[in-house]
C-alpha atoms as one frame of an Amber mdcrd trajectory, in Angstrom:
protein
 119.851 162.869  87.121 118.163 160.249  89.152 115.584 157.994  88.650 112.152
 158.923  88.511 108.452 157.329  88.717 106.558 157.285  85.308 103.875 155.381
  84.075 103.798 153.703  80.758 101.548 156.628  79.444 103.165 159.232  81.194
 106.821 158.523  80.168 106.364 159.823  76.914 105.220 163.517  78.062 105.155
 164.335  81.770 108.701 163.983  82.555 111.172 165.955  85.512 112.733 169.085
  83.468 116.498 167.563  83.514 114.854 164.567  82.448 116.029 163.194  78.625
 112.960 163.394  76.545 111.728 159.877  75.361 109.235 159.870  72.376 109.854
 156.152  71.090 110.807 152.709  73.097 112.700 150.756  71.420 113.803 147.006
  72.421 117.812 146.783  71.218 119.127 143.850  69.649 121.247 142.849  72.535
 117.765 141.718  74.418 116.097 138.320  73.787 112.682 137.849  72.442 109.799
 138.429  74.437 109.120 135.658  76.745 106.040 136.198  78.912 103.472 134.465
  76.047 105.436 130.877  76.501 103.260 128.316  76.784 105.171 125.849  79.534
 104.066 125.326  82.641 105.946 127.712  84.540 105.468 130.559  82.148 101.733
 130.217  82.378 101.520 130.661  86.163 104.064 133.786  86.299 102.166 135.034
  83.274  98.764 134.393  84.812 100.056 135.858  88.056 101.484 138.980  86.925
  98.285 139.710  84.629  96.209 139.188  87.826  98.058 141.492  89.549  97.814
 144.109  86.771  93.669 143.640  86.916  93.635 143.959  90.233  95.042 147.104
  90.079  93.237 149.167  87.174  89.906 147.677  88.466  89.682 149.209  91.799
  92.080 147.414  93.780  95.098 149.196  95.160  97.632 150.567  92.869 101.217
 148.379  91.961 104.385 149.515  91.300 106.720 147.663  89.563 110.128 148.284
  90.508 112.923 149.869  88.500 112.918 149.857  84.425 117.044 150.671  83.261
 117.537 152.213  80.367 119.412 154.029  77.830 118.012 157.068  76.675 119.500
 157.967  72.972 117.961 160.891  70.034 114.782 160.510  72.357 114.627 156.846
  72.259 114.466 154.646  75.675 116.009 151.592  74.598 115.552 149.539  78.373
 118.498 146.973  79.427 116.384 145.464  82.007 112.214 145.975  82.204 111.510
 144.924  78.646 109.218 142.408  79.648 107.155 144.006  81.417 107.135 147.145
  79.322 105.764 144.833  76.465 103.240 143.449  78.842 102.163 146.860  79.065
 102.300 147.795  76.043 100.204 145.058  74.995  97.420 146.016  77.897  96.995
 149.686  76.742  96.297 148.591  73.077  94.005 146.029  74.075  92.148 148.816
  76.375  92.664 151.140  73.689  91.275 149.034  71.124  88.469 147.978  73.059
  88.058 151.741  73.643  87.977 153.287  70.592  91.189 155.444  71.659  93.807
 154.209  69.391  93.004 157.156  67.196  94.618 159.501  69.161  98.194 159.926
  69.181  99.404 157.953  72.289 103.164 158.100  72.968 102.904 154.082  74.409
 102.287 153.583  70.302 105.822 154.528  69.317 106.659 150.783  71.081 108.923
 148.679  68.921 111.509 145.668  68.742 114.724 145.652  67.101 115.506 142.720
  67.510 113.791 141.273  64.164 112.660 143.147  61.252 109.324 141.513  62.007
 108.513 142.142  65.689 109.081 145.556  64.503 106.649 145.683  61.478 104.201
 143.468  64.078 104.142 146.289  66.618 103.627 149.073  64.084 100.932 147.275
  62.415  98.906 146.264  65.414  98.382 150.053  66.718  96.819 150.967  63.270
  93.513 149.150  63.384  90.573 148.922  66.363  89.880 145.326  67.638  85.681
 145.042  67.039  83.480 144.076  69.944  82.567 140.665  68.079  86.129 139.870
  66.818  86.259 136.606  69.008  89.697 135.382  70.206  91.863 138.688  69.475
  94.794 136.185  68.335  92.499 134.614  65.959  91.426 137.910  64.603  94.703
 139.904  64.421  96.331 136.871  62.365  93.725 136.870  60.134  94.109 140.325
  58.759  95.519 141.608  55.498  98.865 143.210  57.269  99.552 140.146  59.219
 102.345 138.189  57.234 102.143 133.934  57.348 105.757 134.043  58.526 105.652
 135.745  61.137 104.452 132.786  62.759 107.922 132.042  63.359 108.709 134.512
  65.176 108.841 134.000  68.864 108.145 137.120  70.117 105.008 137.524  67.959
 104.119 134.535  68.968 104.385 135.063  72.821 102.597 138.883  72.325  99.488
 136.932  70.800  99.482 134.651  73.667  99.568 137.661  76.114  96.756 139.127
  74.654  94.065 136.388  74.139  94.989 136.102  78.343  94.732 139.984  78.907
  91.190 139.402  76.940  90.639 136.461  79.124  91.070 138.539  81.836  89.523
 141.895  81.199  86.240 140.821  78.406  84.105 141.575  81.147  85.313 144.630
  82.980  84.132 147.988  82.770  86.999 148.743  80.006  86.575 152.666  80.003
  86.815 152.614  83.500  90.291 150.373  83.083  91.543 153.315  80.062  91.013
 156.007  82.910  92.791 154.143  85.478  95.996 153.310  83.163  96.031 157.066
  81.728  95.676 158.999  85.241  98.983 160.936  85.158  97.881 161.881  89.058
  97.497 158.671  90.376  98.198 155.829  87.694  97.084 152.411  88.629 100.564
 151.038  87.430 104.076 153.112  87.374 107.104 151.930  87.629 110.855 153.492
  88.615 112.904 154.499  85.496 116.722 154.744  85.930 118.348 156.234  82.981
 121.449 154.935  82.040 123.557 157.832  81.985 123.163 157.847  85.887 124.762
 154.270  85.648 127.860 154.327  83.297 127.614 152.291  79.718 124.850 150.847
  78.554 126.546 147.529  77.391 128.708 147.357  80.205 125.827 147.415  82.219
 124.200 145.196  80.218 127.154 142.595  81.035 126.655 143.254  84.573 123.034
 142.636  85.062 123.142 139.389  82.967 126.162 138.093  84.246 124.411 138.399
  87.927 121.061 138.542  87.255 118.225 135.943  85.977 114.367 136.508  84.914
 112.286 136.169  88.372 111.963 132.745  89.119 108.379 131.166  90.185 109.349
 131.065  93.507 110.208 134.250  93.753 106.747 136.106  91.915 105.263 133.479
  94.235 106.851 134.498  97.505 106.030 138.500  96.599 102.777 137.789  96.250
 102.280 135.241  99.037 103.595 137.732 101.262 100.753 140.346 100.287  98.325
 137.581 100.801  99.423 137.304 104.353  99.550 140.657 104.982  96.295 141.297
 103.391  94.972 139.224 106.258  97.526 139.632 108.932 100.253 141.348 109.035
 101.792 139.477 111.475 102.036 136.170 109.704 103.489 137.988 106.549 106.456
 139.542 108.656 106.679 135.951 110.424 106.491 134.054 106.916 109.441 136.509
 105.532 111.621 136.360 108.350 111.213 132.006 108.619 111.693 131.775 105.070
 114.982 133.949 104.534 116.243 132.432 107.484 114.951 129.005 109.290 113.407
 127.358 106.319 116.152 128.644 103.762 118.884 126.761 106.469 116.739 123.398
 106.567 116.582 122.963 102.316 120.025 123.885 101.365 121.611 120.552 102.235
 118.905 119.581  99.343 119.137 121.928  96.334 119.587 120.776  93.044 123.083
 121.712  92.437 121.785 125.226  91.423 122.579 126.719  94.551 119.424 127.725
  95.000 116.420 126.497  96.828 113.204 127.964  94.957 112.530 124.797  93.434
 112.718 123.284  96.489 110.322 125.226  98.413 107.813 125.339  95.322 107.397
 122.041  95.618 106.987 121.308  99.594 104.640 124.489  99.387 102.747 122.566
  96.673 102.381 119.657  99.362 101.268 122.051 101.739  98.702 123.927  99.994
  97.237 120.403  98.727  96.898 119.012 101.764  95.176 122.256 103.335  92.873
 122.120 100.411  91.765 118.146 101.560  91.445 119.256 104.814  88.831 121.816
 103.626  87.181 119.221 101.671  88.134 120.959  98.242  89.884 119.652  95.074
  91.866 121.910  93.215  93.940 122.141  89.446  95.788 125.331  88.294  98.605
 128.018  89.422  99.730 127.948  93.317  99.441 131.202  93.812  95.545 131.808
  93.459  94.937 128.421  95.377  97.563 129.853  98.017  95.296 133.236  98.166
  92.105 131.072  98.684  93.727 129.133 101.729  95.652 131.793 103.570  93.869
 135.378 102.454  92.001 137.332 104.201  88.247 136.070 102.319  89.323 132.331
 104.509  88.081 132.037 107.872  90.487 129.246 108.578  93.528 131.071 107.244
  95.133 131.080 110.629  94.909 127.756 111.258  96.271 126.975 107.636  99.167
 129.414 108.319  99.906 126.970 111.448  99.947 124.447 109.932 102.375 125.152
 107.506 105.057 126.801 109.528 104.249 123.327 111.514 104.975 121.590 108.537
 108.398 123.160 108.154 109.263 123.448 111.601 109.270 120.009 112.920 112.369
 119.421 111.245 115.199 120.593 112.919 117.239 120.181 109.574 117.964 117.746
 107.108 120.089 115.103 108.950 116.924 115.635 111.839 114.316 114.679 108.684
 116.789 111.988 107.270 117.354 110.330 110.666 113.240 110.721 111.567 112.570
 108.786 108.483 115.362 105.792 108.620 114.306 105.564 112.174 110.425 104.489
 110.615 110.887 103.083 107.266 112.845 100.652 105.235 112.667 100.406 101.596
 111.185  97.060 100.089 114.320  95.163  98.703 113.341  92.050  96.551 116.883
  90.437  96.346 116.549  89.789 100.501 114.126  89.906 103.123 112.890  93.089
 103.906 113.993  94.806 107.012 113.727  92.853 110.050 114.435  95.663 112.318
 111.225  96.916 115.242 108.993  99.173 114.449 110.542  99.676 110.827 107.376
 100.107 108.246 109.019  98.844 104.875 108.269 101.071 101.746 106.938  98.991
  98.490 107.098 100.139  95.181 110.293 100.629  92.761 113.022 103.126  94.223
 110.513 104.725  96.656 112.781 106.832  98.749 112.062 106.274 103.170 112.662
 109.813 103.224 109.493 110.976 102.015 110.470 115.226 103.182 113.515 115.143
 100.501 111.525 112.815  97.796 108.826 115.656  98.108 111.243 118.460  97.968
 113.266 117.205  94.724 110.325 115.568  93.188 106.316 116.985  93.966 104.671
 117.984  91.025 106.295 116.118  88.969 104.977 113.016  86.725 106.507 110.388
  84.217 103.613 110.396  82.118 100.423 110.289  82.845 101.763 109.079  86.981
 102.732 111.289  89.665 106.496 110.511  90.652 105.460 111.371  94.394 101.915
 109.964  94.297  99.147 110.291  96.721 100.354 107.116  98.809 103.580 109.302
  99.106 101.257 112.499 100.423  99.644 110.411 102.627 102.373 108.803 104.921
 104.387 112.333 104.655 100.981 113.912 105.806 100.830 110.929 108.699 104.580
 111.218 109.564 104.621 115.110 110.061 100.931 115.025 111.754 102.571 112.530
 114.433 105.169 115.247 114.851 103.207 118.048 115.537 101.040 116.270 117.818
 103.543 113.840 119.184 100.989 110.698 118.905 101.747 107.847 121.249 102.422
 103.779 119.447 103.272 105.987 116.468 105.209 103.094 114.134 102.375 100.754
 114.764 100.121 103.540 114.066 102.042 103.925 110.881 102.152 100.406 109.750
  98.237 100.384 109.457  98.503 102.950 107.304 100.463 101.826 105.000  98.834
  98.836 104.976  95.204 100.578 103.942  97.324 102.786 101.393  98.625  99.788
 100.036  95.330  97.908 100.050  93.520 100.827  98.876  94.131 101.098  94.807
  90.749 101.803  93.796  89.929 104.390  96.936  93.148 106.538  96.876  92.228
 108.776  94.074  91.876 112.606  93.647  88.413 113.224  94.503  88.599 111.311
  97.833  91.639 112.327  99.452  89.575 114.940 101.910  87.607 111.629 103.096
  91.016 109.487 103.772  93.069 112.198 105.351  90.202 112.319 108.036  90.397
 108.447 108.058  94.259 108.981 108.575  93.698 111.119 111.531  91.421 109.136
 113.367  94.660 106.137 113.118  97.479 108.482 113.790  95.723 111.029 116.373
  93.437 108.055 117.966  94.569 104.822 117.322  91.099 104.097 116.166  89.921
 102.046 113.158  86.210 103.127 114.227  85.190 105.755 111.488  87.058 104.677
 108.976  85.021 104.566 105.635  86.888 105.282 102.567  89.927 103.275 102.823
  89.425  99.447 101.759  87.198  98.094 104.000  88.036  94.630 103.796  91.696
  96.044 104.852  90.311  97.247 107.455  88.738  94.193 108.897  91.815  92.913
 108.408  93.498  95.612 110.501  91.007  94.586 113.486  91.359  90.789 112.910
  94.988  91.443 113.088  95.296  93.430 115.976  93.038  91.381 118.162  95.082
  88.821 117.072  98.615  90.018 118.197  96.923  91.384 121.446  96.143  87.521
 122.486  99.745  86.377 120.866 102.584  88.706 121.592 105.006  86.923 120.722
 103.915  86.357 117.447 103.837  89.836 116.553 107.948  89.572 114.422 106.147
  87.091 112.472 103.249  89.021 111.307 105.257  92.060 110.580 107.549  90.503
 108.406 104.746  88.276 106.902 102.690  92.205 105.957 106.220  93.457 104.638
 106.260  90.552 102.102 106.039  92.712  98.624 103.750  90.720  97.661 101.133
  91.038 100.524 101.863  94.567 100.879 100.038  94.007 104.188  97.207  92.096
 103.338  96.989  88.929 105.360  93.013  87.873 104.539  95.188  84.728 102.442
  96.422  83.581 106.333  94.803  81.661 109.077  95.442  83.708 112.188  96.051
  80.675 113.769  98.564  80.742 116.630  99.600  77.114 116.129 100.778  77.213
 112.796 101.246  81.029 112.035 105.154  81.546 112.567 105.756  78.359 111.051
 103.467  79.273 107.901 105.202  82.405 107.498 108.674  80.878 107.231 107.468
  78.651 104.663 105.630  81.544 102.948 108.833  83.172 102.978 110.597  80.201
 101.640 108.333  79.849  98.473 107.665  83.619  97.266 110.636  85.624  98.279
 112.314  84.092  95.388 110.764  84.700  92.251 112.616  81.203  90.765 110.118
  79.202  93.023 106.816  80.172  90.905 106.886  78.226  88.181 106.848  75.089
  90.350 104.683  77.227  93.010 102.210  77.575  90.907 101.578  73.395  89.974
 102.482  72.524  93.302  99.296  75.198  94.619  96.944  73.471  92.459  98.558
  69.572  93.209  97.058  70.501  96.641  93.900  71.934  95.681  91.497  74.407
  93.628  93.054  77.773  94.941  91.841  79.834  92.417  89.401  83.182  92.778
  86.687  83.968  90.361  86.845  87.736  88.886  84.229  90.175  88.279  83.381
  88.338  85.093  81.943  85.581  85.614  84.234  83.256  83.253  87.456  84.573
  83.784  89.864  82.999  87.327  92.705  84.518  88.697  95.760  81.888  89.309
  99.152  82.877  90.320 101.942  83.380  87.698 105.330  81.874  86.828 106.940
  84.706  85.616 109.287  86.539  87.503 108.013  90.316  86.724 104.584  89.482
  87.512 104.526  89.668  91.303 100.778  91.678  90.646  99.341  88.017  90.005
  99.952  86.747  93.089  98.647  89.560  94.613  95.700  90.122  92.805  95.037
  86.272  93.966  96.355  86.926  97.988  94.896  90.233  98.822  92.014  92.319
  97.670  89.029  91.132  99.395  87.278  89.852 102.145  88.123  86.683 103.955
  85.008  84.861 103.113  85.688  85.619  99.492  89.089  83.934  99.542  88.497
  81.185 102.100  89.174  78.019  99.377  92.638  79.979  98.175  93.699  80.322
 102.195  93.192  76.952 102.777  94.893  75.965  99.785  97.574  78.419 100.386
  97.557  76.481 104.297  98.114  72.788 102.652 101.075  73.981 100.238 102.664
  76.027 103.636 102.318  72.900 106.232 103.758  70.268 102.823 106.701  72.448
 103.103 106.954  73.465 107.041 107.206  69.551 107.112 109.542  69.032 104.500
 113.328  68.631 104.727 114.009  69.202 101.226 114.952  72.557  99.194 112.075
  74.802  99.043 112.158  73.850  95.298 112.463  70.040  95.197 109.674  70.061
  98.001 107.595  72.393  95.512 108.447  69.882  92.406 107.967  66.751  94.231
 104.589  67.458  95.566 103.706  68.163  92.062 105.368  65.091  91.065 103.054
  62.933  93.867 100.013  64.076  92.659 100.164  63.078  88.816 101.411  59.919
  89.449  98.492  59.006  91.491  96.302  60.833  89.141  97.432  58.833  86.140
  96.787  55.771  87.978  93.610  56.735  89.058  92.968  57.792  84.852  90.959
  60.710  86.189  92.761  63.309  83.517  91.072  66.416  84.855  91.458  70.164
  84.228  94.336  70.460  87.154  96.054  67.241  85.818  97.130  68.975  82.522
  97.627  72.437  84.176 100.026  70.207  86.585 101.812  68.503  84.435 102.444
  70.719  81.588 104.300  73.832  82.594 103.322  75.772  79.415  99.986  75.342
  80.357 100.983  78.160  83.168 102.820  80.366  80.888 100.163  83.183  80.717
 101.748  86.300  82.684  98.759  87.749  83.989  97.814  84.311  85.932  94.153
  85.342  84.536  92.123  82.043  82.777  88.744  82.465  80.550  86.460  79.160
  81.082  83.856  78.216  78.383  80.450  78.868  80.419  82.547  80.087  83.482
  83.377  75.869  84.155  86.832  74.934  84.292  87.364  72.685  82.106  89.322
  71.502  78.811  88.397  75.188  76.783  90.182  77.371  78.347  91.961  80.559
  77.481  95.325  81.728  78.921  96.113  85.938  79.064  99.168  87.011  78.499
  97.917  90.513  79.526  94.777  91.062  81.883  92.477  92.033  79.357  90.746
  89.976  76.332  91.954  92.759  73.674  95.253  91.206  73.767  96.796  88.175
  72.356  96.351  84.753  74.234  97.209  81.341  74.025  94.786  78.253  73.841
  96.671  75.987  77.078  96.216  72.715  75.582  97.079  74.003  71.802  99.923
  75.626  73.331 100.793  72.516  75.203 100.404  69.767  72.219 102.445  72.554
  70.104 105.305  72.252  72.578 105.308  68.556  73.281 105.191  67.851  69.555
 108.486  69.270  69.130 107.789  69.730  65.609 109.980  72.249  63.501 108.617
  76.279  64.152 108.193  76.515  60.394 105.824  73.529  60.106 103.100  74.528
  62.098 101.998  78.157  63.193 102.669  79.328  66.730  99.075  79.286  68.166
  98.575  82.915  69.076  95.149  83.925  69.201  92.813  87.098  69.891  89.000
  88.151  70.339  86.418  89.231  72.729  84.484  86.029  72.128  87.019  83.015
  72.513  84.596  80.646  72.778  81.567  80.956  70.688  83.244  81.904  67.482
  82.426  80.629  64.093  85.425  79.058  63.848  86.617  76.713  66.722  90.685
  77.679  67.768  93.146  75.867  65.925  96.729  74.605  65.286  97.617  75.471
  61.816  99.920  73.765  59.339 101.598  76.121  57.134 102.046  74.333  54.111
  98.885  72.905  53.601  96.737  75.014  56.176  95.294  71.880  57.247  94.024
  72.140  61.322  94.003  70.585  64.680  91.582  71.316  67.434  90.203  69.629
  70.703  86.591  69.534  71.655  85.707  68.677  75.118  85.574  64.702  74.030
  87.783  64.531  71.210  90.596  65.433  69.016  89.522  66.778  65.166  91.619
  67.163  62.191  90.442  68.944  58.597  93.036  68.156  55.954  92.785  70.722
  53.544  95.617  69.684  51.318  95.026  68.348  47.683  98.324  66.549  47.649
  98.662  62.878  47.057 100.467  62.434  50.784  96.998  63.969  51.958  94.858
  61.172  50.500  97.540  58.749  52.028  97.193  60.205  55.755  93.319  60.237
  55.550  93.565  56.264  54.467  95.729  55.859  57.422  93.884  57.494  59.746
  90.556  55.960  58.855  92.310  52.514  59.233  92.220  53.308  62.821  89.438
  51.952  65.482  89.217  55.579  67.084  89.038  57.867  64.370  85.318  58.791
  62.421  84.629  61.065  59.904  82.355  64.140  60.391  81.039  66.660  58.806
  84.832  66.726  56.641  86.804  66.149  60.075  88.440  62.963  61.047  87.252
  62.771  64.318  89.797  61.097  67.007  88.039  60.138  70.374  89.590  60.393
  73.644  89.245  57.832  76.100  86.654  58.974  78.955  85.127  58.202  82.298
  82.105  59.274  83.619  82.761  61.922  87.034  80.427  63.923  89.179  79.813
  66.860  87.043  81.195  65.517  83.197  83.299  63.152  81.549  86.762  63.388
  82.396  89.460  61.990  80.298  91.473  58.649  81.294  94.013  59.308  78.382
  96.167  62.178  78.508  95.021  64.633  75.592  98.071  66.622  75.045 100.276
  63.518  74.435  97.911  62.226  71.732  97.185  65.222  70.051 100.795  65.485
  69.786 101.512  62.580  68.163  98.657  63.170  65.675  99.866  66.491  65.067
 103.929  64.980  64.492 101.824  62.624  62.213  99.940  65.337  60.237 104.056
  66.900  59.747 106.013  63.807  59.083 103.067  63.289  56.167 103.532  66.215
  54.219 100.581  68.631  55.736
């Protein structure tokens, strides 16, 4: 015979006369377990949607049919070869109703619903159609596993596993719905609110061989797929128009423009979930909305019928696809506006080319959404909201076909890049209408949420290359630096010096090998460092070659009147080099060099004369200093990391430590670590192992405690008190430094670090 309609109640009685007779279903061994109650991402939205569309259905919506179960019908047994996950969904629904219902004590034919599969899948189905679930039973899972027929093992078993996940989310679902109402609606043998298309196999040749057939052509729905199905009712739920026009671009056109980029799968679905993802996210910002969870409900909420802007959102995504012509059109459209950031060489130096920071960011931001939206490496989008941002500005400049478009382009990415704090979740509605007043107006009146000290900068900028033309090259490249990322508040906009400056910049920070010395030659020249949030901590620059975020942190990020000492600072170091006809790095190390020597002679041993001439002194990472009081001065504290819940070095310690050159195993490596690095009980130390006799500085002198009882002790204290600058206090043996009175405090007219280094080789050589 041929196939016939049934419903999942029906099936067991009402049946065509030639039909087999089917009291029992029966999943055969050659099926795999139930799948629909898996907890990954994917299976949660095609669960969520298919349960959705089930409600809809038996609650007064319109009624669903769901295509054609195959099956072998054997001694009154359907055992399906292609429907048995959605037969167990249903399955699973009419007991829940039932239960809910007080029905199960009638003889259902749905109840004669079993897996063969595994012994226990089998026993679990029997079992859970004997007993009523009660009214205040709580999660059903919760309550089914805690009854006297439910074995612990059977915790193993997938399937049982994936049918109590189904049912705590039909009773998510349906709790609240008028549940005998839902019973009548599932059991109406004239109109059922959910049938489906049985094909018994006899009509079809073996059962196995089928069975082959299907598998080796066929795979479970894929998201795309249950998303385009019901997409397409959405549409045609509010026009039927756009649904027909939808199907017919996305078979075709849009099907034509991703295949160059699939996955190797030969298929596109992934593809298209993910630039639809962009699309509905962006709609949703342009409604002023935020929104988590499943596409396809956030897709209904944009496009249905219940949206008064539906239309316009429909637009705008066929817009989205159709301003590429294809994939060589999108590549081309991209190479033809960006560069990526390339730290071994300068970055492009090509017109109108906006240069891309950030590791392995991709120019062409269509593909990088297509392979990669949606996805995250931990807690981190891979394509991030700066990503959705210049794809939204690129393909809004297409649709509209804005005029100055790459310079249009490049102040965007400068207030992206600027913008860490502002570009966040809840505030991309506000900065995608900032973005349209740059791209659609050329306007930086209006804009609020993106860094405003950016955007001051963006004005002061543009006024700037209005009145200088010619110096425009210089600028560009100077904002494509990966360290300024844009941000030019560090620069005099002076037309005099500006090209020149920007060589030189380029010069001393495009090669990472240059900060060490970059960083004593910036403060031979002056004070250049800013003062952070709290009020004793400083931001310097950094040495180290992975810690371009230093310099940053110290060049960009504010205002210009909060950064006006580090500009002019930065200005001195630029114009020393500009007029220099040495190597970038000799100039670097020689005005270094300069400055201690006439330092030293003038014996005013300052803060910035040890921080000079001691490169470990500038070994902390993070560039970030703690001051005692917020006064730079000799107690400092040098981060490693940018926060105090780390472990940091002492500068001078650190210093005296290195330029004593004494054995490792001697004297501890001076690592220390506290919220409150200056007012502790006990004052930071170096530490002899052997004897754990100390060192430490105060802001006048240099203090020893010998703790050892040894004779050599007693010999080294006799020594030291032979001496004209040592006293003894409080247990220490006190050794003052040499001073001169300054503006603000004593400064020192011996160097520190070389004394305490002798006394500390002294402490060694003596048996401490």
């Amino acid at each position: 015979m041929r196939g016939y309609p049934a419903s999942f109640d029906s099936l067991f009685e009402a049946l065509p006369e030639d039909a087999p007779p089917i009291k029992r279903i029966e999943i055969p061994l050659i099926q795999r377990d139930y799948a629909q109650g898996r907890t990954d991402p994917a299976v949660n939205e095609i669960r969520g949607a298919f349960l959705d569309v089930l409600r809809e259905a038996v609650t007064g919506g319109d009624a669903v049919g769901l295509d054609f179960v195959y099956g072998e019908v054997e001694n009154e047994t359907l055992r399906p070869l292609d429907g048995q996950q959605r037969l167990t969904t249903l399955f699973l629904l009419h007991w829940y109703v039932a239960a809910r219902t007080n029905q199960l004590d009638r003889d259902h034919g749905w109840k004669h619903f079993s897996y063969a599969t595994r012994q226990s899948a089998r026993l679990f189905c029997e079992r859970l159609v004997t007993g009523a679930l009660p009214a205040d039973a709580g999660r059903p899972s919760d309550w089914i596993t805690d009854q006297p027929w439910y074995l612990y093992t059977w915790s193993n078993d997938p399937t049982i596993s994936s049918m109590l996940t189904v049912i705590d989310a039909i009773d998510e679902r349906f709790a609240g719905d008028d549940l005998d109402a839902v019973w009548a609606r599932l059991t109406d043998r004239a109109a059922p609110a959910i049938s489906f298309h049985l094909l018994p196999i006899e009509d079809m040749g073996s059962g196995e061989d089928l069975y082959i057939k299907m598998n080796s052509r066929g795979k479970p729905l894929t998201p795309f797929e249950n998303f385009k199905a019901r997409f397409e009712k959405t549409l045609a739920d509010a026009d039927q128009h756009r649904a027909e026009r939808f199907a017919h671009k996305i078979d075709r056109e849009w099907s034509d423009l991703l295949w160059p980029i699939h996955g190797g799968d030969n298929l596109v679905d992934d593809e298209f979930m993910r630039y639809l993802r962009f699309i509905t996210e962006i709609c949703e910002w342009r409604e002023g909305r935020i929104e988590d969870g499943p596409l396809a409900p956030r897709a209904e909420g944009l496009f249905g019928a219940g949206n008064e802007s539906a239309g316009v959102h429909f637009e705008f995504l066929c817009s989205c696809f159709g301003v590429w012509e294809s994939t060589d059109h999108a590549q081309a459209t991209f190479q033809a506006l960006f560069a990526r950031s390339d730290k071994t060489a300068p970055a492009s130096r090509e017109p109108g080319h906006v240069v891309l920071f950030g590791e392995n960011v991709s120019p062409n931001l269509f593909e990088l959404c297509c392979r990669t939206f949606g996805s995250t490496i931990g807690r981190n989008r891979i394509f991030g909201l700066a990503e959705s941002l210049l794809l939204y500005a690129v393909v809004l400049h297409l649709i509209e076909q804005t005029a100055d478009f790459p310079r249009r382009l490049r102040v965007v990415r400068n207030l992206i890049a600027a913008s860490d704090d502002e570009v966040r979740r809840q505030n991309m509605p506000k900065l995608l209408e900032d973005l349209r007043l740059v791209v659609l107006e050329g306007t930086l009146n209006g804009v609020a949420t993106f860094n405003q000290a950016q955007v001051e900068d963006e004005r002061r900028k543009g006024a700037f290359v209005e009145q200088h033309p010619e110096l425009e090259p210089a600028l560009t490249r100077l904002e494509d630096n990966s360290i300024l990322r844009g941000s030019l508040q560090s620069f005099e906009l002076d037309a005099a010096t500006f090209e020149a400056r920007a060589e030189a910049f380029d010069a001393v920070f495009s090669d990472a090998g240059n900060w060490r010395l970059a960083t004593g030659a910036m403060l031979a020249c002056g004070e250049y460092q800013r003062r952070l949030r709290s009020h004793e901590a400083f931001q310097f620059g950094s040495g180290s070659a992975d810690q371009e975020g230093a310099w940053r942190r110290l060049l960009t990020g504010t205002g210009r009147d909060n950064i006006q000492s580090t500009r002019e600072v930065l200005g001195e170091l630029l114009d020393r080099v500009t007029g220099s006809d040495e190597p970038t790095d000799s100039c670097l190390a020689g005005l270094s060099d300069t400055w201690l020597s006439e330092r030293a002679a003038s014996k005013r041993l300052d803060w910035r004369y040890y921080l000079v001439k001691y490169d470990g002194m500038r070994e902390g990472a993070s560039g970030i200093y703690y001051a005692a009081a917020g006064e730079l001065g000799y107690s400092l504290i040098m981060l490693r990391r940018r926060q105090l819940n780390s472990y940091y070095r002492d500068p001078y310690l650190y210093a005296i430590w290195l330029e004593s050159g004494v054995d490792e195993d001697a004297v501890e490596e001076p690592w220390f670590y506290g919220y409150d690095p200056f007012y502790g009980d006990e004052p930071r130390s170096l530490r002899l192992a052997r004897s754990g006799s100390r060192l430490h500085l105060t802001e006048t002198d240099i203090a020893v405690r010998v703790q050892s009882p040894d004779p050599s002790s007693a010999e080294f204290v006799a020594l030291m008190r032979q001496r004209d600058d040592v006293v003894e206090d409080g247990g220490e043996l006190v050794i003052a430094l040499n001073q001169v009175e300054c503006e603000r405090a004593p400064v020192d007219a011996e160097d520190r670090i070389a004394k305490g280094a002798k006394v500390l080789k002294e402490m060694v050589a003596a048996g401490l």
